[in-house]
MDTraj code that builds the backbone (N, CA, C; nanometers):
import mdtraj as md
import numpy as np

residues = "UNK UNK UNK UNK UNK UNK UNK UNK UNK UNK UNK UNK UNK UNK UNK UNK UNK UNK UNK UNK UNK UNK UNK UNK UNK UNK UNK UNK UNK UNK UNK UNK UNK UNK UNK UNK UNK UNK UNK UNK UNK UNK UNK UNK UNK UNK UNK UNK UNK UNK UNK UNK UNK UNK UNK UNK UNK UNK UNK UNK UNK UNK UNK UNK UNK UNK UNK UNK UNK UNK UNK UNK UNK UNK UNK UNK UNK UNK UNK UNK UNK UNK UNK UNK UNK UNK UNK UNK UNK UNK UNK UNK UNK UNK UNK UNK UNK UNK UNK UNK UNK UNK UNK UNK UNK UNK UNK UNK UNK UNK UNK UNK UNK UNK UNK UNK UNK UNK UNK UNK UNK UNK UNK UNK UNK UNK UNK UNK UNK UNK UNK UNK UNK UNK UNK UNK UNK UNK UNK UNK UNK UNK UNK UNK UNK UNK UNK UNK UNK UNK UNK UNK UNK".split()
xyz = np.array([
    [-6.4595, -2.5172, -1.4150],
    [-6.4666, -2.4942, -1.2733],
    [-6.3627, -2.5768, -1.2006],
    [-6.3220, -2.7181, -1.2627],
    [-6.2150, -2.7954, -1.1944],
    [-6.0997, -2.7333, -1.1693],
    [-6.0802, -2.6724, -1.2783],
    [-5.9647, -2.5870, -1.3121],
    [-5.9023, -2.4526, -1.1925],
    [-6.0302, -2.3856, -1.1824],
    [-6.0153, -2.3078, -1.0621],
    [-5.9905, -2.3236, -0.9309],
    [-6.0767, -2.4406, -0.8991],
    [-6.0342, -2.4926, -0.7514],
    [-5.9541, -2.5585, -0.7428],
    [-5.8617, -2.6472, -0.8073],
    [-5.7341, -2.6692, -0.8132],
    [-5.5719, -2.5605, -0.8064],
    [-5.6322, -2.4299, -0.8388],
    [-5.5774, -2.2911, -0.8613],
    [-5.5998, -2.2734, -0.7075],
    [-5.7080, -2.2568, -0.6728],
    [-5.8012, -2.2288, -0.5066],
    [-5.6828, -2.3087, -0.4317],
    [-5.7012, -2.4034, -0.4260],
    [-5.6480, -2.5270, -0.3017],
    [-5.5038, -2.4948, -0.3329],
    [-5.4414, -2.4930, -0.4789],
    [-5.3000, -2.4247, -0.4317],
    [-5.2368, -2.3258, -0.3790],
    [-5.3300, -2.2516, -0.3724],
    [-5.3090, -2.1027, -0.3192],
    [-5.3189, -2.0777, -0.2124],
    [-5.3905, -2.1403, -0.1625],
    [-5.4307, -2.1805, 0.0243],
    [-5.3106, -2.2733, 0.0709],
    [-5.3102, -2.3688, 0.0166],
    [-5.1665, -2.4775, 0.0552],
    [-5.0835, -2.3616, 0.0749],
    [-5.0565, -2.3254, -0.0307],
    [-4.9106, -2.2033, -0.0358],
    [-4.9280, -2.1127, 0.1004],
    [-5.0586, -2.0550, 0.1232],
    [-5.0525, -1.9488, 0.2452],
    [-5.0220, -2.0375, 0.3711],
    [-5.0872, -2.1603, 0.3667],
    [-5.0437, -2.2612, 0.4869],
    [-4.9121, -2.3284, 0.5339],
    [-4.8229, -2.2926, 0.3866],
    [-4.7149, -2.3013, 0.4083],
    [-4.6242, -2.2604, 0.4596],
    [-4.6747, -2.0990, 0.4261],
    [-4.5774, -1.9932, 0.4215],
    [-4.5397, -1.9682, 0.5932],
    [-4.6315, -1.9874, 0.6766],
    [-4.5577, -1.9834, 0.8218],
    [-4.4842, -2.0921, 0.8799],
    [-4.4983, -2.1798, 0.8210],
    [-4.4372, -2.2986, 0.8820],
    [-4.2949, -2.2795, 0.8320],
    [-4.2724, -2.2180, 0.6970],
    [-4.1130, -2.1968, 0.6905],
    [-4.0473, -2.1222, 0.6892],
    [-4.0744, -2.0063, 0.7833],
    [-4.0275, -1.8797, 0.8230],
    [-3.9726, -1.9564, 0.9787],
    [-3.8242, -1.9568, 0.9829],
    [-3.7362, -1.9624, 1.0667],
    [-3.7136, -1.9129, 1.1246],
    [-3.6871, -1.9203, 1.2476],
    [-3.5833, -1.8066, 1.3689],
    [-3.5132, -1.8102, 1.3722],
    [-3.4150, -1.7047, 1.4274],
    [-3.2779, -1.7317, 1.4214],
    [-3.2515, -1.7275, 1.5651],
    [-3.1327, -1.8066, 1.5684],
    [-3.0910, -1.8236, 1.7357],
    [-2.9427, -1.8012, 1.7578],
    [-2.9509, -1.7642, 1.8707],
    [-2.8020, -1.6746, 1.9108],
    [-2.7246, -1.7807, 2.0407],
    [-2.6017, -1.7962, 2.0047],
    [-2.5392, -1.8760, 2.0957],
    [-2.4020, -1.8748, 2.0882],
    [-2.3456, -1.9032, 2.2208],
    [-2.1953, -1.8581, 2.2636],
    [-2.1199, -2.0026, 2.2780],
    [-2.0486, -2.0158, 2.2156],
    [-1.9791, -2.1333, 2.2071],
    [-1.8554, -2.1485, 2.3091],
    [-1.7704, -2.2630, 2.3793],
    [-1.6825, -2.2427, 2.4661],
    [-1.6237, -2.1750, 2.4859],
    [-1.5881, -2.1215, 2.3602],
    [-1.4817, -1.9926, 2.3406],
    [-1.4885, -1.8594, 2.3717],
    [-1.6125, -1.8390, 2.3955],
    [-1.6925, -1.7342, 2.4245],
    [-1.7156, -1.6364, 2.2767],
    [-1.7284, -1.7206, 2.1640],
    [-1.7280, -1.6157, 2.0023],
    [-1.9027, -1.6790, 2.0036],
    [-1.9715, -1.5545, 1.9678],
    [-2.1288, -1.5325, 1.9606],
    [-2.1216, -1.6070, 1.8115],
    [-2.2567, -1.7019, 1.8134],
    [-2.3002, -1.7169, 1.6265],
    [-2.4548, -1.7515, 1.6455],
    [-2.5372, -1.7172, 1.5267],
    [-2.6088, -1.7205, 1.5090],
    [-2.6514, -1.8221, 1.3596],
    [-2.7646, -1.8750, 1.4162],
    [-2.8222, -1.9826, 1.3075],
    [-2.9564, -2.0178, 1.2859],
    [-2.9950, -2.0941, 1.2207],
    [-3.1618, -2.0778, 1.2184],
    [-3.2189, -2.1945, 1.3312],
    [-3.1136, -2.2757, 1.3411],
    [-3.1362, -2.4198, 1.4484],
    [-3.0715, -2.4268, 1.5796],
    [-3.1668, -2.4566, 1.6857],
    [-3.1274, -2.4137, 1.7985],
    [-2.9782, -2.5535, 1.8160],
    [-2.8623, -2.5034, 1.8377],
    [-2.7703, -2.5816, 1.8604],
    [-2.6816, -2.5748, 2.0402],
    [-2.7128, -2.4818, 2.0737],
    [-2.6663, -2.5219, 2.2186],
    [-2.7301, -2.5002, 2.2996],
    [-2.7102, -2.5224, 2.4353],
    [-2.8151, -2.6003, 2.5550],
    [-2.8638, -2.4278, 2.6084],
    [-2.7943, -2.3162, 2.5673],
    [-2.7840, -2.1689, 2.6140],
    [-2.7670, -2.0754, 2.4609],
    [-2.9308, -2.0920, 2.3925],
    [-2.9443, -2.0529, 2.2533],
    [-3.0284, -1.9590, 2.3516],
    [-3.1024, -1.8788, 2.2530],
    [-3.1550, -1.7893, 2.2916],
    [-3.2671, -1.7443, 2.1267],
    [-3.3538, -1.7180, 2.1323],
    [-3.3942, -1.6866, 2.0021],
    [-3.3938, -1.5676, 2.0301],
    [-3.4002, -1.4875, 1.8777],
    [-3.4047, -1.3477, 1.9205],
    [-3.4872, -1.3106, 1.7530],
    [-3.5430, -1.2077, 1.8089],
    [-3.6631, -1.1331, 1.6840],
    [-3.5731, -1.0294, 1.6030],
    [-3.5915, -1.0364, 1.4889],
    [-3.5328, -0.9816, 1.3652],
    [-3.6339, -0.8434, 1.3619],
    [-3.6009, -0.7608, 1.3796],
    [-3.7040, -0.6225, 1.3599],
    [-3.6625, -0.5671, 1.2277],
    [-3.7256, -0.5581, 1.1416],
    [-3.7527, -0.4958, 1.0143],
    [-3.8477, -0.3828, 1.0027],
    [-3.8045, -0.2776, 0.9262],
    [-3.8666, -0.1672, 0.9155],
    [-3.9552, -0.1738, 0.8367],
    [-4.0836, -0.0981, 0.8455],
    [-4.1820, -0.1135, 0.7455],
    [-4.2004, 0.0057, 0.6208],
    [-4.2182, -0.0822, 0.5181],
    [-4.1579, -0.0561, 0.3863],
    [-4.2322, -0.1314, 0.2418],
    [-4.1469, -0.0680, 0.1538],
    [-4.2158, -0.1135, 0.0503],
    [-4.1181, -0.1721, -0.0139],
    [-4.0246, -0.2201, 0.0641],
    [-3.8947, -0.3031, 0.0134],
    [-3.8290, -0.2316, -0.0588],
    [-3.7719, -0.1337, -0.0760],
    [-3.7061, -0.0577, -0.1436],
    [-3.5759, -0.0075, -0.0721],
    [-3.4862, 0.0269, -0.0839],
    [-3.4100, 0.0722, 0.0442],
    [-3.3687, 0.1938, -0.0185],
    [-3.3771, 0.3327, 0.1702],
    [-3.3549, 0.3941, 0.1513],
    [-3.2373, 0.5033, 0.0274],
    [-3.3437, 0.6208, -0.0307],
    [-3.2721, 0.6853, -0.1522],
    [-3.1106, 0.7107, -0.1132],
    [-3.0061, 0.7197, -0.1607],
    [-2.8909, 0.7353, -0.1360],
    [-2.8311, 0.8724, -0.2054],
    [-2.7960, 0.9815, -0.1242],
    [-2.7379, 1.1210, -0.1568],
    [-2.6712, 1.1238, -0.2792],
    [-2.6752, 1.1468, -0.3502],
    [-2.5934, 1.1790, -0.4788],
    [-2.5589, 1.2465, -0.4994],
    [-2.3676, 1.1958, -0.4181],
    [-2.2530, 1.2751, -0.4006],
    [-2.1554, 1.2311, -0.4849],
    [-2.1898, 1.1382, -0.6060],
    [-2.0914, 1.0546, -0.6585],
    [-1.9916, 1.1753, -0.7307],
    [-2.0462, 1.2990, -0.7813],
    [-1.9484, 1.3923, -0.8647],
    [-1.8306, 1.4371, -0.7732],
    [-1.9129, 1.4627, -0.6143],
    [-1.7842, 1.4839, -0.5107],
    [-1.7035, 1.3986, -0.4563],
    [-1.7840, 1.2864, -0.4985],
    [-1.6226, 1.1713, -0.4731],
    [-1.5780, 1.1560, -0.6138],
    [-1.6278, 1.1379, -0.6936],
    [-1.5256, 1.1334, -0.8393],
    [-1.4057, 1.2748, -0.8049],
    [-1.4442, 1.3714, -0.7975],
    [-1.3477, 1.5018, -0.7626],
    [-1.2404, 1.5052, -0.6877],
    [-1.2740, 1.4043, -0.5507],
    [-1.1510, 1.3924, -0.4602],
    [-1.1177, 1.2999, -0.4963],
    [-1.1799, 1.1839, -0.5853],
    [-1.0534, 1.0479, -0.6416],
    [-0.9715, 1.1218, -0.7143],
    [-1.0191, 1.2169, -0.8298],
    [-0.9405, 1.2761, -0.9243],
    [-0.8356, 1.3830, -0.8506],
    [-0.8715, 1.4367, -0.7828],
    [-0.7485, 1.5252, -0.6414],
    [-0.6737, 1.4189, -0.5803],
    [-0.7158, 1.3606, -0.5825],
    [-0.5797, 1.2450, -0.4885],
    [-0.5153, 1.1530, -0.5903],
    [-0.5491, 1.1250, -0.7024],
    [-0.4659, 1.0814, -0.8157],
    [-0.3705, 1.1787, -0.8480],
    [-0.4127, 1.3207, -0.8699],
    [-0.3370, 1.4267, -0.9453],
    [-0.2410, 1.4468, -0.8524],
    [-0.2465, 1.4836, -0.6862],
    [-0.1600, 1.4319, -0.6008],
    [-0.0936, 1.3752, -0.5903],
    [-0.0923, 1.2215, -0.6095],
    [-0.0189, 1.1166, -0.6248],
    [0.0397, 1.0911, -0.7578],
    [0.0446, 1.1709, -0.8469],
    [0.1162, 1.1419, -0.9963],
    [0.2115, 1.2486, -0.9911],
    [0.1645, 1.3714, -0.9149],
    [0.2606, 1.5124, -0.8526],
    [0.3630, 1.4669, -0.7760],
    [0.3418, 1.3701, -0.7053],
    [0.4546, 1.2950, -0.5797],
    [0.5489, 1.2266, -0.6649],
    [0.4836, 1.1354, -0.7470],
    [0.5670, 1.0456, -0.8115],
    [0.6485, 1.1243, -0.8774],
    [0.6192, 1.2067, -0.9504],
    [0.6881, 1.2725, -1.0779],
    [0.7875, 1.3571, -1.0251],
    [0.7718, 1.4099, -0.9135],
    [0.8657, 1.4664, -0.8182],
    [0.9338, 1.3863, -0.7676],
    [0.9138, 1.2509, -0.7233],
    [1.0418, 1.1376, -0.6556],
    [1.1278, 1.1202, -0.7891],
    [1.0627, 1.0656, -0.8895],
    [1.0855, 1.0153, -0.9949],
    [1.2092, 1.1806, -1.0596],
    [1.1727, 1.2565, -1.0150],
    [1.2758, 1.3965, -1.1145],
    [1.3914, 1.3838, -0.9648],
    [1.3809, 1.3742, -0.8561],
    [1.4798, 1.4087, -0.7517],
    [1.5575, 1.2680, -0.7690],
    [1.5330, 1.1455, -0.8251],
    [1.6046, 1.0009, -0.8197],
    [1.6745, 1.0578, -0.9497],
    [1.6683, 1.1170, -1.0816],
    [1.7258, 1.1554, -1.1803],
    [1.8233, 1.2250, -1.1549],
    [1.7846, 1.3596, -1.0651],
    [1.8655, 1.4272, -1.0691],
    [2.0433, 1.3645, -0.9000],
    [1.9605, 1.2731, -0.8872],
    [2.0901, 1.2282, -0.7714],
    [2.1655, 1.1430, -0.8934],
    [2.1237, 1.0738, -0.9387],
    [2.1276, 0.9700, -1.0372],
    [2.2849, 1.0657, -1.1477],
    [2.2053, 1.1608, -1.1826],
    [2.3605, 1.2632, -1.2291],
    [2.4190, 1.2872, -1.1670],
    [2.4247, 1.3435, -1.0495],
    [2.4968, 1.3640, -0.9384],
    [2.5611, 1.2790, -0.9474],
    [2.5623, 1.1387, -0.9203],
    [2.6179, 1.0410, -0.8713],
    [2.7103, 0.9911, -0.9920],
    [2.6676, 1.0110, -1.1183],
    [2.7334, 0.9987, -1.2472],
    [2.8702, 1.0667, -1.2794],
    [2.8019, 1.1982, -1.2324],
    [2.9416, 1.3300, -1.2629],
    [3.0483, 1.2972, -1.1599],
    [3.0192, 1.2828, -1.0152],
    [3.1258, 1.2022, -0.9450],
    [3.2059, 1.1102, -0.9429],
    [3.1341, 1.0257, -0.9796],
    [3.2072, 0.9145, -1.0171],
    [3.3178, 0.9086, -1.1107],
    [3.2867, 1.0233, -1.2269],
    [3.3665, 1.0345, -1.3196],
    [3.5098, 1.1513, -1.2869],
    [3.4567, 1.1980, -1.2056],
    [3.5513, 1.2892, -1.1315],
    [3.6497, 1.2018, -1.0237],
    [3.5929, 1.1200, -1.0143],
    [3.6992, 1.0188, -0.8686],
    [3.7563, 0.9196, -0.9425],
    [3.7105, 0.8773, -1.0820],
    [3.7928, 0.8316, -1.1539],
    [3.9125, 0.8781, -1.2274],
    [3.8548, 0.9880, -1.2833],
    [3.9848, 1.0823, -1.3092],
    [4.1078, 1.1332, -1.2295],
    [4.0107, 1.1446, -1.1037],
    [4.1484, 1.1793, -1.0310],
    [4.2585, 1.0680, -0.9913],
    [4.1673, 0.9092, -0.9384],
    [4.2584, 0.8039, -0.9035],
    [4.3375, 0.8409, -1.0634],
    [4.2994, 0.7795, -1.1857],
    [4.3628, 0.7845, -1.2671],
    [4.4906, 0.9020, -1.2307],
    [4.4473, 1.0313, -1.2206],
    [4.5515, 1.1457, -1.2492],
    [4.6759, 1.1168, -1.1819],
    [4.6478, 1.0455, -1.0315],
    [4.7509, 1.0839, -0.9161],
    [4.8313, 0.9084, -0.9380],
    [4.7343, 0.7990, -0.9575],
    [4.8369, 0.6963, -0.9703],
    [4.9256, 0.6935, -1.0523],
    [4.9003, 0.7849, -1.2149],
    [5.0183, 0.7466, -1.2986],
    [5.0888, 0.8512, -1.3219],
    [5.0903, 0.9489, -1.2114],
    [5.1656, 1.0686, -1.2071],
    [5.3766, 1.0351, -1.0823],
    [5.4002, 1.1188, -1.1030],
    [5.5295, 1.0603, -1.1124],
    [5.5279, 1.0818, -0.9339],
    [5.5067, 1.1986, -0.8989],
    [5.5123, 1.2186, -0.7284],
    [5.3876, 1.3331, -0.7198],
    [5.3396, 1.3350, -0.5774],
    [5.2171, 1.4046, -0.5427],
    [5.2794, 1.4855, -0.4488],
    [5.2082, 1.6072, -0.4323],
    [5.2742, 1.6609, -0.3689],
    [5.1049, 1.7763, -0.3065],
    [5.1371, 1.8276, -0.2090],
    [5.0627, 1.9394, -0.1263],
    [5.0819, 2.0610, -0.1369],
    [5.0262, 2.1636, -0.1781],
    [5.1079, 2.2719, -0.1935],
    [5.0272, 2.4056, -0.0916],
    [5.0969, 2.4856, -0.0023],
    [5.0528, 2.5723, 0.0662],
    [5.1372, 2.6886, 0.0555],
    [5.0757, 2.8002, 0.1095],
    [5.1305, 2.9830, 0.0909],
    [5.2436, 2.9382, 0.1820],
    [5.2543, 2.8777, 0.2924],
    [5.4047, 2.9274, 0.4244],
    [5.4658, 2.8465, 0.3579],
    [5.4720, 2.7114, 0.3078],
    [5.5643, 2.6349, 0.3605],
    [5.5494, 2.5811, 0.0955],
    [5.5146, 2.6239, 0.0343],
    [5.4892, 2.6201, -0.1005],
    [5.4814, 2.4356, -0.1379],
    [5.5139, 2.4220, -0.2196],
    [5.5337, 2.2816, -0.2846],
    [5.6091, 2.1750, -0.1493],
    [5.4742, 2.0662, -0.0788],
    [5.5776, 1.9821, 0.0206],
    [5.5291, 1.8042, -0.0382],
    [5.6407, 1.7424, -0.1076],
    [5.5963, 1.6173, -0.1556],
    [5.5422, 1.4820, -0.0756],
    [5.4493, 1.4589, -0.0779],
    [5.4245, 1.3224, -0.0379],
    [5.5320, 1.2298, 0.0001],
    [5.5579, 1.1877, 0.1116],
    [5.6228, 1.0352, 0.1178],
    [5.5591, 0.9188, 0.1118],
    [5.6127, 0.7879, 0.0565],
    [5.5386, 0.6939, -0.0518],
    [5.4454, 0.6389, 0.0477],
    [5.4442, 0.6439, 0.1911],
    [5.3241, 0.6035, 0.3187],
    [5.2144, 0.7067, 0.2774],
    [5.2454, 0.8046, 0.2750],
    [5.1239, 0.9537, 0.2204],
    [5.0957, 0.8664, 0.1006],
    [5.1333, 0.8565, -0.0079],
    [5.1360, 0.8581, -0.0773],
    [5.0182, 0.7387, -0.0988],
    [5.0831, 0.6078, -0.0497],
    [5.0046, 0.5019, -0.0424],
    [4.8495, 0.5299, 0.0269],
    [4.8498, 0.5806, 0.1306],
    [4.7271, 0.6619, 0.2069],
    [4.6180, 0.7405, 0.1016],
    [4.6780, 0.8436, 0.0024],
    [4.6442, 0.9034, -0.0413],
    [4.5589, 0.8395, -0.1376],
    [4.6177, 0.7377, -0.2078],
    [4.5786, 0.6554, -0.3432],
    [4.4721, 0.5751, -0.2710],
    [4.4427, 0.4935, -0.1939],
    [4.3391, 0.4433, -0.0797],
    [4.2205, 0.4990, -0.0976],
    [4.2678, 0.6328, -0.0522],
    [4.0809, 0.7065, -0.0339],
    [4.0602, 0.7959, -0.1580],
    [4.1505, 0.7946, -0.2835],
    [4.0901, 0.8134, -0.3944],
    [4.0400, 0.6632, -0.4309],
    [4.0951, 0.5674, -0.3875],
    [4.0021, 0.4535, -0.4436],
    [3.8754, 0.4198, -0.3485],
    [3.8977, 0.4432, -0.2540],
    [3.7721, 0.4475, -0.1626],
    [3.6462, 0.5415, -0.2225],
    [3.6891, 0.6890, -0.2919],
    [3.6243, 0.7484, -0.3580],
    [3.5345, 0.7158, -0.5049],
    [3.6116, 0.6384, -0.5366],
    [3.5692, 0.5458, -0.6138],
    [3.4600, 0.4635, -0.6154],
    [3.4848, 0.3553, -0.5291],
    [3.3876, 0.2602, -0.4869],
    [3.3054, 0.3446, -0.4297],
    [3.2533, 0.4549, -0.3692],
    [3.1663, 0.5148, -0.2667],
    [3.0708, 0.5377, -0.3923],
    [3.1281, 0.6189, -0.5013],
    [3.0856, 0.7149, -0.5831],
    [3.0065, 0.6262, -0.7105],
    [3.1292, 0.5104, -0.7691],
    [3.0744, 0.4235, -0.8700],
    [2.9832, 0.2959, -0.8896],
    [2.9866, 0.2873, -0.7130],
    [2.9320, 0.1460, -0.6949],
    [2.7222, 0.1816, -0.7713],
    [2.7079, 0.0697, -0.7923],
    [2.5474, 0.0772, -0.8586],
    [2.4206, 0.0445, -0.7630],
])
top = md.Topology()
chain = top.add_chain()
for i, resn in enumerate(residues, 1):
    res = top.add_residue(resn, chain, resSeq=i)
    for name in ("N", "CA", "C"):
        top.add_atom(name, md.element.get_by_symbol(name[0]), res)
traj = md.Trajectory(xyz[None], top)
């Protein structure tokens, strides 16, 4: 029987406890005017305020189970986004040759015209009219300008 009412008297202690350490919480605006809340009243313009809780069996509300339709649009917006890439990624390749075949073409030509003997223009009225070495110098310029435009990395 000792046994029990020692069980008794703790069990009662415990219920006598249990309100004394259920806290409030209190709401207060600091100089700054930023709101906080705490369990201890700390400024002269606290305010307590009641916590409303829904009644329940502690469980929280069931949640829709839509997870297959968001797995679907993660998987649509990945497949999207690997479609984008693979498309930047093929249009950077294909400039990437572009930019290769030119280069090799503006090299060839500086090459062709610097170690060629005279340059010349050729048209239907007036046929074969040669460069003078100012043309000439001009000319060699913006094939090397072509160059650097075309080869630089």
């Amino acid at each position: 029987m000792g046994h029990i009412s020692q069980w008794t008297v703790g069990f009662i202690v415990g219920l006598l406890i249990i309100p004394c350490t259920q806290a409030g919480i209190y709401k207060w605006v600091d100089e700054a005017g930023r709101t906080h809340y705490s369990d201890r009243p700390i400024a002269e313009n606290r305010q307590e305020i009641e916590l409303r809780t829904s009644p329940g069996n502690g469980t929280p509300p069931p949640i829709r189970n839509d997870r297959k339709a968001t797995r679907q649009r993660m998987l649509d917006i990945y497949r999207e986004e690997r479609a984008a890439r693979k498309e930047a990624k093929k249009k950077a390749q294909q400039k990437k040759t572009e930019r290769t075949a030119r280069c090799k073409e503006a090299r060839s030509r500086l090459e062709s015209y610097t170690t060629a003997g005279s340059i010349y223009d050729y048209t239907e009225e007036h046929g074969r009219r040669y460069f003078s070495y100012e043309e000439r110098a001009r000319f060699i310029e913006q094939l090397k300008a072509d160059v650097a435009q075309w080869c630089r990395k």
